[in-house]
C-alpha positions as CSV (number, residue, x, y, z in Angstrom):
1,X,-57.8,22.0,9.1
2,X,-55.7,18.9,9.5
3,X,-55.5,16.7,12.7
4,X,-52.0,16.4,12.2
5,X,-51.0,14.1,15.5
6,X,-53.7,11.5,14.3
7,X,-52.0,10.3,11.0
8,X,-48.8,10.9,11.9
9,X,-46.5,8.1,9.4
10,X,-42.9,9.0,9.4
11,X,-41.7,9.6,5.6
12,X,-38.1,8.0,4.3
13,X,-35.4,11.1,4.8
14,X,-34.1,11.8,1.7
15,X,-30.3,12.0,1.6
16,X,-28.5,12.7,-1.9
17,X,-24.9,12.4,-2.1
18,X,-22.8,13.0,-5.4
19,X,-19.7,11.5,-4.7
20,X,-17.0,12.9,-6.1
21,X,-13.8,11.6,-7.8
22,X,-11.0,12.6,-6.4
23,X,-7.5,11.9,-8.4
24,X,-4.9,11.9,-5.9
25,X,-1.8,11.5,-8.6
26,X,-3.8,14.1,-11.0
27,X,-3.5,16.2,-7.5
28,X,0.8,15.8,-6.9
29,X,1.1,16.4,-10.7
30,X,-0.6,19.9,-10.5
31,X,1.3,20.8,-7.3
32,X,4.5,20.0,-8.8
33,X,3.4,22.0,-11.6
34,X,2.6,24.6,-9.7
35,X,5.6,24.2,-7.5
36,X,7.5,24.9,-11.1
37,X,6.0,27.6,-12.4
38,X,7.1,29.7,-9.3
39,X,10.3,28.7,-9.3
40,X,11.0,29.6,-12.9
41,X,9.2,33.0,-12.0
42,X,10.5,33.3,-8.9
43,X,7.7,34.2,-6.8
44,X,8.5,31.1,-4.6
45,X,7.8,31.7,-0.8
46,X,8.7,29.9,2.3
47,X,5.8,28.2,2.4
48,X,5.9,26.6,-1.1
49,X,9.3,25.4,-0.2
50,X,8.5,23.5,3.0
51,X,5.2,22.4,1.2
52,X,7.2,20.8,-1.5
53,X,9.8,19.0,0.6
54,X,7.5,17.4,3.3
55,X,5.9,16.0,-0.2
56,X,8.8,15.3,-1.6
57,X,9.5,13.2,2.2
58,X,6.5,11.6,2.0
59,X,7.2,10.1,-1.4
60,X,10.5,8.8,-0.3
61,X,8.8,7.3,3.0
62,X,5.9,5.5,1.0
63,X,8.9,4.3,-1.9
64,X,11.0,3.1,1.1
65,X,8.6,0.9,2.5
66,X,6.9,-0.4,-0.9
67,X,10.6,-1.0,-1.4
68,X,11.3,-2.5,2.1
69,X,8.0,-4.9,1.7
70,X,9.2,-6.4,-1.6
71,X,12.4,-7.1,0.0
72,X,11.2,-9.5,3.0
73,X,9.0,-11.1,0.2
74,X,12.3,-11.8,-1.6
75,X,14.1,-12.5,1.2
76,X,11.4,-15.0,2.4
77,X,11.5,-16.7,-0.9
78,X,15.4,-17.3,-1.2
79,X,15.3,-18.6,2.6
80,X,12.4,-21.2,1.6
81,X,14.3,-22.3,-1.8
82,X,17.4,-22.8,0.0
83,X,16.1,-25.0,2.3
84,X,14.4,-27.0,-0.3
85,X,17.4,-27.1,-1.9
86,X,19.5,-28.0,1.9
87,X,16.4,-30.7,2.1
88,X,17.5,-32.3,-1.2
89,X,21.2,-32.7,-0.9
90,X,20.8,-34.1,2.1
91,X,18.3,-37.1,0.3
92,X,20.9,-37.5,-2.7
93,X,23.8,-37.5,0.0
94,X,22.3,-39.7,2.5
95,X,20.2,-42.0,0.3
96,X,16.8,-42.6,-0.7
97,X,16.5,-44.9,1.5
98,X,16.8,-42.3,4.6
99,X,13.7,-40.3,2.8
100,X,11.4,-42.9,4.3
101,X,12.9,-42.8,8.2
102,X,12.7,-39.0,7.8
103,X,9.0,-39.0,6.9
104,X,7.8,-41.3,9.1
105,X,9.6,-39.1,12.0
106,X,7.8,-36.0,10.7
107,X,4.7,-37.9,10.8
């Protein structure tokens, strides 16, 4: 018989993990497929119908701030080319020779 509590060394747990891949577009196209089929069959219930609106929602919400993103980006961009653009008339109005005043202010 073993003495057990005299060699007592603690062994490495073993953990396996398979991840798994999970398609989330692959996912919405098989619901929507789904979604279809009992339509055309006409076994849709209640449930199918509130399912595919909130996903539908969802969709618009994420489109509507992808969408709401790219415009402050553009927005942002026109503002900084305009006053670049505000910056240089005021040099070719005003003279070159007022670039060098302006810059040593800023500086």
């Amino acid at each position: 018989m073993k003495i057990k509590f005299l060699n007592k060394t603690t062994q490495p747990k073993q953990f396996r993990y398979t991840p798994m891949y999970y398609d989330e577009r692959k996912e919405r196209i098989e619901e929507k497929k789904e979604y279809y089929r009992k339509l055309d069959e006409g076994d849709e219930s209640d449930a199918d119908r509130v399912n595919a609106f909130r996903s539908n929602l969802r969709n618009e919400w994420t489109r509507t701030e992808v969408r709401q993103s790219h415009f402050r980006a553009s927005n942002l961009r026109i503002l900084l080319l305009i006053g670049i653009l505000l910056a240089l008339g005021y040099f070719i109005f005003n003279g070159v020779d007022e670039v060098d005043t302006v810059v040593h202010k800023l500086w």
